[in-house]
C-alpha positions as CSV (number, residue, x, y, z in Angstrom):
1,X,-25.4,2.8,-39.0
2,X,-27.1,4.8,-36.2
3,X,-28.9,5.0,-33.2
4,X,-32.3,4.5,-31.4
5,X,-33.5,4.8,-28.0
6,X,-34.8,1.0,-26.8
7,X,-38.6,1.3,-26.8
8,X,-38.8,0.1,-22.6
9,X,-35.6,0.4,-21.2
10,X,-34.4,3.6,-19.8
11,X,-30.9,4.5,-20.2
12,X,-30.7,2.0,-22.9
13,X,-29.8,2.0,-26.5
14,X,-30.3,0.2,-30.2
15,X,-27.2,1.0,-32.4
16,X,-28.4,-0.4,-35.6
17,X,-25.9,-1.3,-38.3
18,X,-27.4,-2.1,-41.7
19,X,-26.1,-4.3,-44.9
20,X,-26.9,-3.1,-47.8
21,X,-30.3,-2.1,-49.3
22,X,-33.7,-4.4,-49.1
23,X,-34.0,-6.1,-52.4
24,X,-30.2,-6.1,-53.6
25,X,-28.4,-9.5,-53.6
26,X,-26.5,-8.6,-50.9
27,X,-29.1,-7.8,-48.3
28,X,-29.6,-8.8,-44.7
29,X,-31.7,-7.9,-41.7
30,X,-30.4,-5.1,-39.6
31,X,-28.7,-6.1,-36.6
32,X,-29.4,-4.0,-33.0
33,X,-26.6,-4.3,-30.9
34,X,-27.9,-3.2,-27.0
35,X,-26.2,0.1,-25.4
36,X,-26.3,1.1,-21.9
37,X,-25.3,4.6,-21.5
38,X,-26.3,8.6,-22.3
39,X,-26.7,9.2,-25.9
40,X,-23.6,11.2,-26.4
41,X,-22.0,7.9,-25.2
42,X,-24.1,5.5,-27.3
43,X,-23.1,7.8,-30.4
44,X,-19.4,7.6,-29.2
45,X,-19.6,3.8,-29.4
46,X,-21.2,3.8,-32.6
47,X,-18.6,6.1,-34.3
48,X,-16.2,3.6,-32.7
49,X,-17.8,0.8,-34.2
50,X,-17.5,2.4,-37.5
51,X,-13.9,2.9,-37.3
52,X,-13.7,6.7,-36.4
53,X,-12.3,8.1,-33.2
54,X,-14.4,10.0,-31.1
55,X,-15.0,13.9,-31.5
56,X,-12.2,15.8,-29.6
57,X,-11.7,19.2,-30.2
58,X,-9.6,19.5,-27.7
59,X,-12.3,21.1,-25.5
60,X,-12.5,17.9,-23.3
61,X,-11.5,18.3,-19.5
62,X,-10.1,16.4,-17.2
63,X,-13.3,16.6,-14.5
64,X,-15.6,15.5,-17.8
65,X,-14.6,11.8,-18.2
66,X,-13.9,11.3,-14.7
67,X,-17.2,9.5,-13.8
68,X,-16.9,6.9,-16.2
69,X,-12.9,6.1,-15.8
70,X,-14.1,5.3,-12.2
71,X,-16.7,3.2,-13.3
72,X,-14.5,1.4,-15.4
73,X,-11.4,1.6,-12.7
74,X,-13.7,0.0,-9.8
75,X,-14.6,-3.1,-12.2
76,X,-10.8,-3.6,-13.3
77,X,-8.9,-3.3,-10.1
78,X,-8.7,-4.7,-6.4
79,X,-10.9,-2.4,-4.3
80,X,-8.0,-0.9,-2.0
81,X,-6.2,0.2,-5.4
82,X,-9.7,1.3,-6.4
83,X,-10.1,3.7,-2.6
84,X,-6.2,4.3,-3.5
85,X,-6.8,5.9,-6.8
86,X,-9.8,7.9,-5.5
87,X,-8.1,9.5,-2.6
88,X,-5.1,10.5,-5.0
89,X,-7.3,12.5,-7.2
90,X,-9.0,14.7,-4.5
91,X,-5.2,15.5,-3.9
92,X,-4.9,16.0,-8.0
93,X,-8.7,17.8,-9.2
94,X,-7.9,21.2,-7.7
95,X,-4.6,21.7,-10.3
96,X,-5.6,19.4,-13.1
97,X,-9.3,19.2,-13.5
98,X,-10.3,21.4,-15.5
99,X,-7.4,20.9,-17.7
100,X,-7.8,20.0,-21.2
101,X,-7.0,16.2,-21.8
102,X,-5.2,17.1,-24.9
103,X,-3.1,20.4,-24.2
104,X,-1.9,18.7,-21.3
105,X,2.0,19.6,-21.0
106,X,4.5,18.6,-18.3
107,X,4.4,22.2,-16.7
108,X,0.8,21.3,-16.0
109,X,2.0,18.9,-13.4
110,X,4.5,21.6,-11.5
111,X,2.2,23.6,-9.2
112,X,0.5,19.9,-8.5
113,X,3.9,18.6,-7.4
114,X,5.1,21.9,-5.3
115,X,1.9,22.3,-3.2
116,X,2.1,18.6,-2.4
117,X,5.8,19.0,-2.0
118,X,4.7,21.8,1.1
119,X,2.5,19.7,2.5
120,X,3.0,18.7,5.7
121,X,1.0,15.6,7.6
122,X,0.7,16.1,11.1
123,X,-0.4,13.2,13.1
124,X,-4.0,12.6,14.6
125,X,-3.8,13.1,18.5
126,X,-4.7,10.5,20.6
127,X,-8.3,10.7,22.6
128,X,-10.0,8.3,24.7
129,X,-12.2,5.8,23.3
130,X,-15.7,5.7,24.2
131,X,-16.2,2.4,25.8
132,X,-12.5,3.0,27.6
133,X,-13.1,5.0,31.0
134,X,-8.9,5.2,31.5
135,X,-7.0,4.8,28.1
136,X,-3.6,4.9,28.3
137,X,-2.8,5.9,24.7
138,X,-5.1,9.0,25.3
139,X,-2.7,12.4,25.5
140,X,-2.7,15.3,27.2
141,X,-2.7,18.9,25.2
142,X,1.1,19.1,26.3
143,X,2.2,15.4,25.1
144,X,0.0,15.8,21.7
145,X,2.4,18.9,21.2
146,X,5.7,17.2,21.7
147,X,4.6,14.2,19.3
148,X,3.4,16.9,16.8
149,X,7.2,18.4,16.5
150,X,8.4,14.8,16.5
151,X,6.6,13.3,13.9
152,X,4.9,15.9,11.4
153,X,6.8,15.6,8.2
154,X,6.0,16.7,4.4
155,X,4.7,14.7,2.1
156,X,7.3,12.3,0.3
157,X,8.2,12.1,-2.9
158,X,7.4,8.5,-3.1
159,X,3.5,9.0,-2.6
160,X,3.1,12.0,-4.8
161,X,4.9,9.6,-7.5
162,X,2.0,6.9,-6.4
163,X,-0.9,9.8,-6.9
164,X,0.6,10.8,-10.1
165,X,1.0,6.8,-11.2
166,X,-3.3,7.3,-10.9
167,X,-3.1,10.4,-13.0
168,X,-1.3,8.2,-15.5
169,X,-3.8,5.4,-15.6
170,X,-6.8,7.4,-16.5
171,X,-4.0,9.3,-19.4
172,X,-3.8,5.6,-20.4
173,X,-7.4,4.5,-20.4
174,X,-8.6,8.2,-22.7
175,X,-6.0,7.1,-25.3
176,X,-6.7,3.7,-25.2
177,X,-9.9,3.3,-24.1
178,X,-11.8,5.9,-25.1
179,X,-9.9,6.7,-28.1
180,X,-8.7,10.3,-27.0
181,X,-6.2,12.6,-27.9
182,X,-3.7,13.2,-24.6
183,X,-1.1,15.3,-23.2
184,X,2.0,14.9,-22.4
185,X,2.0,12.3,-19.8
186,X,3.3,12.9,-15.9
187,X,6.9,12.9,-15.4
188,X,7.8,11.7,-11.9
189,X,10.8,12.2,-9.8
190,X,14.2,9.9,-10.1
191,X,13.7,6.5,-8.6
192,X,16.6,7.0,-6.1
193,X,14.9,10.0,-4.9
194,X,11.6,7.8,-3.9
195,X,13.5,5.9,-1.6
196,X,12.1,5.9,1.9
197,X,14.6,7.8,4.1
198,X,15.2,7.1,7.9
199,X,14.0,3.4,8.5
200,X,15.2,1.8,11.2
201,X,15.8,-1.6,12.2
202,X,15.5,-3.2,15.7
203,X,19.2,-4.2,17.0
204,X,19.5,-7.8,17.7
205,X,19.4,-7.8,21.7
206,X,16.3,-5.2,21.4
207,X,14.3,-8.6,19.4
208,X,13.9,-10.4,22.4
209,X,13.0,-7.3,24.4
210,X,10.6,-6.2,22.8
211,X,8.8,-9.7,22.6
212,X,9.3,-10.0,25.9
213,X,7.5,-7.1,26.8
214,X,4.5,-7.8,25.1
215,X,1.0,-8.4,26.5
216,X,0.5,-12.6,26.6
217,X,-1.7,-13.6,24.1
218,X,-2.7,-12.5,20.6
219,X,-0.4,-9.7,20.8
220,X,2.7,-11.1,21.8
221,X,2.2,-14.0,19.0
222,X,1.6,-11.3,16.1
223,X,4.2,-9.6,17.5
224,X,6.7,-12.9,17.0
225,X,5.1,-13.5,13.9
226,X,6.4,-10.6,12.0
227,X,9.8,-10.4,14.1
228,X,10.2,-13.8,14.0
229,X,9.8,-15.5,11.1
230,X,9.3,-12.5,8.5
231,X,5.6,-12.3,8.5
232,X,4.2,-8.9,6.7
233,X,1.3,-7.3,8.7
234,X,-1.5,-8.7,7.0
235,X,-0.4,-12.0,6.6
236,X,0.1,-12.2,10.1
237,X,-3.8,-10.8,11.5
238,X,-5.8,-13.1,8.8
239,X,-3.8,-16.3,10.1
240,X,-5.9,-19.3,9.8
241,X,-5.1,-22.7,11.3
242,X,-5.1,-24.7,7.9
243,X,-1.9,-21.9,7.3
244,X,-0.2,-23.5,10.6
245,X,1.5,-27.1,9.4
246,X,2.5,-28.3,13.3
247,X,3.3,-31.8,11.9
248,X,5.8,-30.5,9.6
249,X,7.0,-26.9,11.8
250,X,5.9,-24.9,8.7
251,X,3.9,-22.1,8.2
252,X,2.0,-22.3,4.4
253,X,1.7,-18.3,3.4
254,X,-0.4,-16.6,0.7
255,X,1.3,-13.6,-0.2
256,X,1.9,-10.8,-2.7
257,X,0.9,-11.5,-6.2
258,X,-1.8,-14.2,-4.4
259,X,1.4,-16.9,-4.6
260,X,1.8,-19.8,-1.9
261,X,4.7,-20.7,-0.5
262,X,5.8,-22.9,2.3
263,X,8.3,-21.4,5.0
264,X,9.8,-23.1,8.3
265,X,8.6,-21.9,11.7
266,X,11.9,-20.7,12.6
267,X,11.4,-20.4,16.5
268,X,10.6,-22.6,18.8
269,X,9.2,-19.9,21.2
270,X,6.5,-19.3,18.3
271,X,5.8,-22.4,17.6
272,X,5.1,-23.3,21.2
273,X,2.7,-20.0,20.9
274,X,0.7,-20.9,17.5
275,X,-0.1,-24.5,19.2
276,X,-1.7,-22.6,21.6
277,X,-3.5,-20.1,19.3
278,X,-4.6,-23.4,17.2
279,X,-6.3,-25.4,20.0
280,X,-10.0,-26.2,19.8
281,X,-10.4,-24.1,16.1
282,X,-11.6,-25.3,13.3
283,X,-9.0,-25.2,9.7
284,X,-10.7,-22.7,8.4
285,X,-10.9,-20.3,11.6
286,X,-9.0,-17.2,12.0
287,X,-6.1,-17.4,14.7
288,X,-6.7,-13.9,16.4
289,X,-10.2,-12.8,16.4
290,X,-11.6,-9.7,17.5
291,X,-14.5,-10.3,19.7
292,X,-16.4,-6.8,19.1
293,X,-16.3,-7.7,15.3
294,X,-16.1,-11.2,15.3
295,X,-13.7,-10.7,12.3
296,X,-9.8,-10.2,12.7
297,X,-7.7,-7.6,14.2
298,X,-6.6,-4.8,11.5
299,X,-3.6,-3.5,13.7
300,X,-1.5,-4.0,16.6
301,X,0.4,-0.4,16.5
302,X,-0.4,0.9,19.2
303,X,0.5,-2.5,21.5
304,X,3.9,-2.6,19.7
305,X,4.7,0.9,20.3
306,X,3.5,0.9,24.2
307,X,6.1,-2.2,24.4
308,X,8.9,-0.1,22.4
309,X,8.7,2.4,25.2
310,X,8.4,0.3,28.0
311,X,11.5,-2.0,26.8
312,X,13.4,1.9,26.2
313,X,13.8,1.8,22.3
314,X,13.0,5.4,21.2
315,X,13.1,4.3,17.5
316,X,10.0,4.7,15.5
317,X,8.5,2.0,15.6
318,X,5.7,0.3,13.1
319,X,4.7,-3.2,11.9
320,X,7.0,-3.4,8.5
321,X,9.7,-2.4,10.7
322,X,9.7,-5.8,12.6
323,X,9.3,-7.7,9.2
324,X,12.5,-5.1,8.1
325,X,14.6,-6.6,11.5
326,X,13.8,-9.8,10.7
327,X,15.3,-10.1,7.6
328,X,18.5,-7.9,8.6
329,X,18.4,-9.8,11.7
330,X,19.0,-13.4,9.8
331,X,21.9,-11.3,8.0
332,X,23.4,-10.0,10.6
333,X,23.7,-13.3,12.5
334,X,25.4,-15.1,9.6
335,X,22.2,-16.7,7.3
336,X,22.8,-16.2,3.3
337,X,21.0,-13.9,1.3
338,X,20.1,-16.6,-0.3
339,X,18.3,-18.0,2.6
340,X,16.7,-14.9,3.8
341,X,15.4,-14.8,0.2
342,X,13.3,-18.0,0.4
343,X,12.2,-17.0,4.7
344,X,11.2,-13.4,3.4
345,X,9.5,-14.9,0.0
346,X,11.2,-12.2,-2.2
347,X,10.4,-12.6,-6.0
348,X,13.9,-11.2,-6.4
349,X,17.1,-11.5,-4.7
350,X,18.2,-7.7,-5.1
351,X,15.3,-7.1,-3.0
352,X,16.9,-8.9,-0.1
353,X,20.4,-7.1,-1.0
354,X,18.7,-4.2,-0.4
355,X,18.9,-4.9,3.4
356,X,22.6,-4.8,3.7
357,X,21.6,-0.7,3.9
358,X,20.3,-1.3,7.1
359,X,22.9,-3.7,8.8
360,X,25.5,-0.7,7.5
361,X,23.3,1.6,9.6
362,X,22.9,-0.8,12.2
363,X,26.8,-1.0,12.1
364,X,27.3,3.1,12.3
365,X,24.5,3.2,15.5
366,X,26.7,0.1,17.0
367,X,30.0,1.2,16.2
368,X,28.9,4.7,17.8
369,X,28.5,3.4,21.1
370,X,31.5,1.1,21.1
371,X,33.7,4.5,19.8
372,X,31.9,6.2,23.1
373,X,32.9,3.3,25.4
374,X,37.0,3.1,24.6
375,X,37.8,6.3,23.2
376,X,40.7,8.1,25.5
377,X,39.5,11.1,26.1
378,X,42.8,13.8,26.2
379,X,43.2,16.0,29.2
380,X,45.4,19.2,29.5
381,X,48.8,18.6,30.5
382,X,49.0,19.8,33.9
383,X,51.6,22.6,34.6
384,X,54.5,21.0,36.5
C-alpha cells in the first residue's frame, strides 16, 4: 500500500492498495482509492487503512489539529453550536494551545478556569442609532455608569463548563477520530454549582401590567406570547400563520429537539391579538415581520424592558424570564405540574418541579411585604 499524487487534481491523492504479485494465483488489479487532503494527511489515512494508528510522539499540539476538527465540527453540527464552539476556543487557545494533546493533565485546565473565573462582563452602553435622530434607549456618560455597577458580573460557572464541554469534543474527536493519544480529559465544576443564581419571576399582578404597558402591535403580542401561553423567544419571533389553529384555539409549536406539539391558546386576550396578526397573510408567512429586513424580528428586549420600568418592576428583566413567570404563574394559581408540563412542552416533569424554586422565592418577596404591612412595631414605654 502507498501513495501517489493524482496526475490533474491539486490537493488530491491516489492511495493504492495492492493484492498480491502479477502472475500469482491470487492476483488482482490495484485499486486507487481518491484522497483530498495534504500528504501528511493522505499518509495518515493510508496508515489508518492498514490498521495502524497514526504517528504520535507526543509532540502533537493542541493549535496543530485545530483546522481540521473545525472543518469536520462545521459539517457535523447546527451552525449556532458550530459559532458556539468557535467563540469558546478564542476564550480556551491562549492556556491550552500549545499544549500537547497527549500530556494533557487536569492541572492544565486550572489557570484556564481561574482567569475565566476573574473575568468580569460589563455591559455594552447604549448609543443612538443612526437612522434614530432621538433614541430613547441612548444613555448619558452618568446613566451608562450606574448600569455598569448594576449589571457587570463575572463570568459563571455554567458557561465556562459550556466552553470546556467544546474543549471535550475535539479530546473526543483526536481519540476517536483521528486515532490520537489524549490527556486527561476536562473536569468541570459540580452540577449544583452551574445552577443559574438570582432569576426572577414576574409576580402575578405585575403579568397584566406589564402587558398592558406595552406598545399595540407586534410587541405587545410577542410580549403575550411568551407570558402568556409559555412561548420561548424564538418560537414566538418566527410565528407563522399555519402555527396559529383559530378553528381549534391552538397554537401547533416546533420546538427543542425539532418536535411538534399542539398547545391550547390559553388567553382570550391573545387569541383576539393573533386573529389580528393573521389577517390578510398567507400559511406560510411570518406573523411579525421586520420591514428593514423583510425577515423577522430577533429581539424585543429592549421594548420589554422600557415597559418593566414604566409599569415600576425594577427586576431584571429578559425574554426567558416571561416564559419562567408563565410557568410559575400557572402554579401558583392552582394548575398541576402535570399540566404546566404539557403547556410548557417539557420532555421531563422534574424540569417543571424545578419551578417550585421560584414560587418559594416569589413566596419570601411576598411574605416580606405582608411581614412589613402588620408587624407592630414596639415603642418605649413612656415614663409615667
Amino acid at each position: 500500500m502507498s501513495i501517489k499524487p493524482h496526475p490533474t487534481k491539486k490537493g488530491w491523492w491516489y492511495i493504492i492498495i495492492s493484492h498480491g504479485q502479477k502472475g500469482s494465483k491470487n492476483y488482482k488489479p490495484m485499486e486507487y482509492i481518491p484522497y483530498q487532503g495534504t500528504e501528511a494527511r493522505a499518509l495518515a489515512f493510508e496508515r489508518e487503512l492498514r490498521g495502524i494508528e497514526p504517528e504520535n510522539d507526543g509532540r502533537t499540539k493542541v493549535i496543530d489539529l485545530l483546522e481540521r476538527f473545525f472543518a469536520w465540527h462545521q459539517t457535523n453540527s447546527a451552525a449556532k453550536t458550530h459559532a458556539e464552539c468557535m467563540a469558546a476556543f478564542k476564550k480556551l487557545l491562549p492556556y491550552l494551545g500549545n499544549k500537547y494533546i497527549s500530556y494533557l493533565r487536569n492541572s492544565d485546565y486550572e489557570p484556564y478556569k481561574a482567569a475565566r473565573l476573574a473575568t468580569l462582563i460589563i455591559p455594552k452602553r447604549r448609543v443612538h442609532r443612526k437612522d434614530r435622530k432621538h433614541d430613547s434607549n441612548a444613555e448619558t456618560d452618568e446613566e451608562y455608569a450606574a448600569r455598569c455597577l448594576v449589571d457587570t458580573r463575572p463570568v459563571c460557572k455554567r458557561t465556562i463548563q459550556i466552553e470546556l464541554n467544546h474543549f471535550r469534543t475535539f479530546l473526543r474527536w483526536c481519540k476517536d477520530e483521528e486515532k490520537y493519544k489524549v490527556g486527561d480529559f476536562p473536569k468541570g465544576f459540580p452540577k449544583d454549582q452551574q445552577k443559574p443564581k438570582g432569576k426572577v419571576v414576574l409576580a402575578l399582578t405585575e403579568i397584566p401590567e406589564l402587558v398592558g404597558q406595552m406598545k399595540e402591535g407586534f410587541q405587545q403580542t410577542i410580549t403575550m406570547l411568551m407570558l402568556q401561553n409559555g412561548l420561548r423567544k424564538t418560537e414566538a419571533l418566527t410565528l407563522r400563520k399555519r402555527h396559529v389553529d383559530l378553528k381549534n384555539n391552538c397554537l401547533i409549536i416546533t420546538g427543542k429537539g425539532d418536535k411538534t406539539e399542539v398547545i391550547p391558546i390559553v388567553t382570550p386576550d391573545l387569541r383576539e391579538k393573533l386573529i389580528a396578526a393573521c389577517e390578510g397573510k398567507n400559511p406560510s408567512e411570518y406573523l411579525f415581520v421586520n420591514p428593514k429586513t423583510n425577515r423577522p424580528y430577533t429581539n424585543i428586549k429592549k421594548s420589554i424592558k422600557s415597559a418593566a420600568v414604566k409599569v415600576g418592576i425594577d427586576k431584571k428583566i429578559n425574554n426567558h424570564i416571561l416564559r419562567h413567570s408563565f410557568i410559575t404563574g400557572g402554579l401558583m394559581a392552582g394548575a398541576s405540574t402535570s399540566v404546566m408540563r404539557v403547556l410548557a412542552r417539557h420532555e421531563d416533569i422534574r424540569t417543571t418541579q424545578g419551578y417550585t424554586h421560584f414560587m418559594a422565592d416569589y413566596l419570601q418577596e411576598e411574605a416580606a411585604k405582608i411581614a412589613s404591612a402588620i408587624t407592630v412595631t414596639k415603642t418605649e414605654d413612656k415614663p409615667a
